[in-house]
BALOZA-829705 format. One line per 4 residues: for each residue x, y, z of C-alpha. Coordinates in steps of 0.1 Angstrom, whole numbers. Example, Ala and Ser with C-alpha at 12.3 -4.5 7.8 and 13.67 -1.06 7.14 Angstrom:
// BALOZA-829705
123/-45/78  137/-11/71;
// end
This chain:
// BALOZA-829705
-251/-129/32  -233/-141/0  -217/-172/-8  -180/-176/-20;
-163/-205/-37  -124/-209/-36  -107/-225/-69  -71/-236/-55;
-80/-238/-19  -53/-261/-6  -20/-235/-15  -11/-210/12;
-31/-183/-3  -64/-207/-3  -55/-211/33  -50/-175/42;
-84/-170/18  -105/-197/44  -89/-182/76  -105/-148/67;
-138/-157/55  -141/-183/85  -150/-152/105  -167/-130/80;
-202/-125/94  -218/-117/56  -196/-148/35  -210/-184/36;
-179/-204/22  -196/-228/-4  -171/-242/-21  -136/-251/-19;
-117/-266/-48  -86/-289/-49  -80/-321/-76  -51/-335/-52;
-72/-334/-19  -108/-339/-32  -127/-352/-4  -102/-346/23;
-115/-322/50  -97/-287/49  -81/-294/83  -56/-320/64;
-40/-293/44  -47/-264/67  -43/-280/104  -51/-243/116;
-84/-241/99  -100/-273/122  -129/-257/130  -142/-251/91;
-168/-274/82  -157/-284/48  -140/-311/23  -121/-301/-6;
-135/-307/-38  -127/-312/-76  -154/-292/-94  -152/-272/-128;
-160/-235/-129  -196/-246/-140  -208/-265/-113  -200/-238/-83;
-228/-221/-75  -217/-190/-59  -221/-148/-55  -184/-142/-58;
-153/-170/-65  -115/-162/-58  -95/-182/-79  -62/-188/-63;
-45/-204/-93  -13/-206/-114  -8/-179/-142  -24/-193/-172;
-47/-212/-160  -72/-182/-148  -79/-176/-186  -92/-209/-191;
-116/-205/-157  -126/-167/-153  -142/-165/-184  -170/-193/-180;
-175/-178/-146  -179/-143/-157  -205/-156/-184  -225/-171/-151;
-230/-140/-132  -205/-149/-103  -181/-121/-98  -145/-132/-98;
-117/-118/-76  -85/-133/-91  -49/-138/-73  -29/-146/-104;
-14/-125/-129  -35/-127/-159  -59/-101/-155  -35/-73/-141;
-23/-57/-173  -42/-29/-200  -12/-37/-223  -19/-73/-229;
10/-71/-254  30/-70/-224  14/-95/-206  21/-119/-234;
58/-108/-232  63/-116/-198  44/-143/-190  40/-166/-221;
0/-166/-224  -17/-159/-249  -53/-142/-240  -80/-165/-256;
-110/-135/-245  -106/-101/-231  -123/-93/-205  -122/-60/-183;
-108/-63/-150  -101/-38/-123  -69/-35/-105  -74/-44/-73;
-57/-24/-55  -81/-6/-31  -61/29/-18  -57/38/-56;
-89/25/-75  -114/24/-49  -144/40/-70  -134/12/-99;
-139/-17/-77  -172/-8/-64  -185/-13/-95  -162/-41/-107;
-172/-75/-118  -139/-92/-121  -112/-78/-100  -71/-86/-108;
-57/-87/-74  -23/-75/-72  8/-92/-68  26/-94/-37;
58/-68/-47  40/-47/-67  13/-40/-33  44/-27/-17;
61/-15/-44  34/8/-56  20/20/-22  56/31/-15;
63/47/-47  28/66/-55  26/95/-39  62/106/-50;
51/99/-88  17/115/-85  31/144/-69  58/150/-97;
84/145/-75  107/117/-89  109/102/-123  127/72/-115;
121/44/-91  147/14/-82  129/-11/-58  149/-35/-37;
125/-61/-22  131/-90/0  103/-117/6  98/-148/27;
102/-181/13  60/-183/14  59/-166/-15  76/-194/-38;
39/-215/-28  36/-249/-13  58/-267/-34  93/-271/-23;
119/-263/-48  163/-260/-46  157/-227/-44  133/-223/-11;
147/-260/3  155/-250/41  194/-259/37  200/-237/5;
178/-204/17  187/-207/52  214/-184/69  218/-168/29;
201/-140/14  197/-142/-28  189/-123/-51  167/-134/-89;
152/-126/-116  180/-95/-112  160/-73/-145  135/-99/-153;
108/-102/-125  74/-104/-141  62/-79/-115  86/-52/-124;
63/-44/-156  31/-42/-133  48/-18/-107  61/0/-143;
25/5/-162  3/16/-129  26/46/-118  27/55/-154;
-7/63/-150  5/94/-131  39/106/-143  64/92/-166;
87/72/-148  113/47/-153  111/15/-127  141/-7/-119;
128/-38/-97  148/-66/-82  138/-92/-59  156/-110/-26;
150/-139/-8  155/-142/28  156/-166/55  118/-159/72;
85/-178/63  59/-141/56  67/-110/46  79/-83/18;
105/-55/27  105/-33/4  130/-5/-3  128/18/-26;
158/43/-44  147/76/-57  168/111/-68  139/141/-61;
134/163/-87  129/191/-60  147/207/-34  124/192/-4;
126/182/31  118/147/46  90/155/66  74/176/32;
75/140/18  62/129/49  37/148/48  26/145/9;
21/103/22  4/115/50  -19/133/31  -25/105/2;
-33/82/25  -56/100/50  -81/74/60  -71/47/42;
-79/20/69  -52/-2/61  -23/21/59  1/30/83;
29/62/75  54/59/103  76/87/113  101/102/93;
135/79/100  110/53/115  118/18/96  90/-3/90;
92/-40/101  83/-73/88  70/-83/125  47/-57/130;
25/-68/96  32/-105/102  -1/-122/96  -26/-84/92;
-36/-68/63  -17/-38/71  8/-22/49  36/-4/71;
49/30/53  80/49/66  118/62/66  115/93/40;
156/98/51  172/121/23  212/116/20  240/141/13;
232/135/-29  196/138/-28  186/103/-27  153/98/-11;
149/62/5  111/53/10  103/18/27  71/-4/33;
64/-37/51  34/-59/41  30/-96/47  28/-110/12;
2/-137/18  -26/-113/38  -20/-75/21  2/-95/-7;
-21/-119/-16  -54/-133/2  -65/-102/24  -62/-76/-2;
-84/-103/-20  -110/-102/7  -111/-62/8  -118/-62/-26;
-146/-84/-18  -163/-59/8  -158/-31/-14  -176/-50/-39;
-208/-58/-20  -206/-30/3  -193/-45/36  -176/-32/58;
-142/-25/48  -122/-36/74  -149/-68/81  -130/-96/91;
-95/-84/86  -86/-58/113  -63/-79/136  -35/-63/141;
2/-81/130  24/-104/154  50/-86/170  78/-105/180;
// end
């Protein structure tokens, strides 16, 4: 049994954090932290959650007394918090994007942040660096796009096949967080479909340095949202540097991610669908179609607050103490 303490508990990814480790059968939650709500049972914020037995609280990284703490904060502000956590001995899983990159030069670019101490994270995600996180102190969970970016586009890079990716990804409205803006405000996003950040996503760079760990490749990324509440479709746009077939390629993803417990490949010409991840961990792998000019189309479904976000999170955590890979997050998603 270890205990877990939650830093930004009352956002949808604190929620989604709570639901999980209400049923782990090896995580005491300890702590769950919130300066707006301090005091207020979790129930007020998550009305699902009515059976956890505990109030929101404000407390500084010092005073949680805990095995392993997810922080579930706002870019920047993990710099300021991980560090005085990792000098206590608790082992950090964090959501945000200030741990993910080597190049901290290009962190700085694209996010604004200056690094006040280094400290050496893992990427967290588990099909590719598996081995790393078992031995990992401070893992930098992935963001939402690139976990369905990158588990689409891997296997073609590793395997020589492509050198360059276009990714065309549309998300719920969940992934803009709890605060309403113009942008995810149910008149202007509903019935529509919009794309942002065109050539300027911050994730684009992530997807970019983690598959050039395996081939050189040049990545094009651009973002949609669309009119549901979970969920990342996303489709990606590659010429073949080979003369293959699509069930070779189905095979090579077949083979890359035999066993993987969380991974689905679906038949050649089979599109994944947001509906059948809803709400699971799983990430949904599939089409492999090939048209008339060579272009290969490869898509994946994941919902981006469980495999996106919180449940990727959690698998990190049972790779980290040895748990059960699959504890607590093997439900399966809601279809319709």
């Amino acid at each position: 049994m270890i205990s877990v303490g939650i830093v930004g508990a009352s956002g949808y990814t604190g929620g989604e954090l709570l639901r999980f480790l209400e049923g782990h059968p090896q995580v005491e939650v300890v702590a769950a932290t919130s300066r707006r709500f301090d005091g207020n049972p979790i129930y007020k914020v998550h009305p699902n959650l009515r059976d956890v037995d505990l109030k929101f609280e404000n407390l500084s990284p010092g005073d949680i007394d805990a095995d392993l703490v997810f922080t579930a904060t706002p870019h920047g502000a993990s710099l300021k918090i991980v560090p005085e956590l990792i000098e206590n001995d608790v082992k950090v899983v964090d959501l945000s994007g200030d741990y993910r990159f080597n190049n901290l030069e290009v962190y700085e670019k694209w996010y604004g942040y200056k690094h006040q101490k280094i400290l050496k994270a893992i990427y967290g995600l588990p099909e590719l660096y598996r081995e790393d996180i078992k031995q990992a102190n401070l893992i930098a969970n992935p963001g939402c796009f690139p976990t369905g970016g990158l588990l689409a586009s891997y296997p073609l890079v590793s395997e020589k096949l492509v050198d360059t990716i276009i990714i065309d990804s549309k998300t719920g409205i969940s992934g803009a967080g709890v605060k309403p803006t113009e942008a995810t405000h149910y008149p202007n996003c509903s019935d529509n479909v919009g794309a942002y950040s065109v050539t300027t996503h911050k994730h684009m760079p992530e997807i970019q340095e983690k598959l050039s760990e395996v081939g050189e490749v040049k990545v094009s990324f651009t973002p949609h949202l669309v009119p549901v509440i979970r969920g990342i479709l996303s489709t990606v746009h590659t010429f073949l540097l080979e003369d293959v077939t699509s069930s070779y390629v189905k095979e090579v993803y077949d083979e890359f991610y035999e066993g993987e417990p969380f991974i689905r490949v679906l038949d050649a010409g089979e599109i994944p669908r947001l509906s059948a991840v809803r709400g699971s961990n799983y990430c949904h792998i599939g089409c492999f179609d090939i048209d008339e000019n060579g272009r290969m189309v490869v898509v994946s479904s994941i919902d981006n607050l469980v495999k996106g976000a919180s449940g990727q999170a959690v698998h990190n955590m049972n790779i980290m103490f040895g748990f059960r890979e699959t504890e607590s997050l093997d439900m399966v998603g809601l279809h319709p």
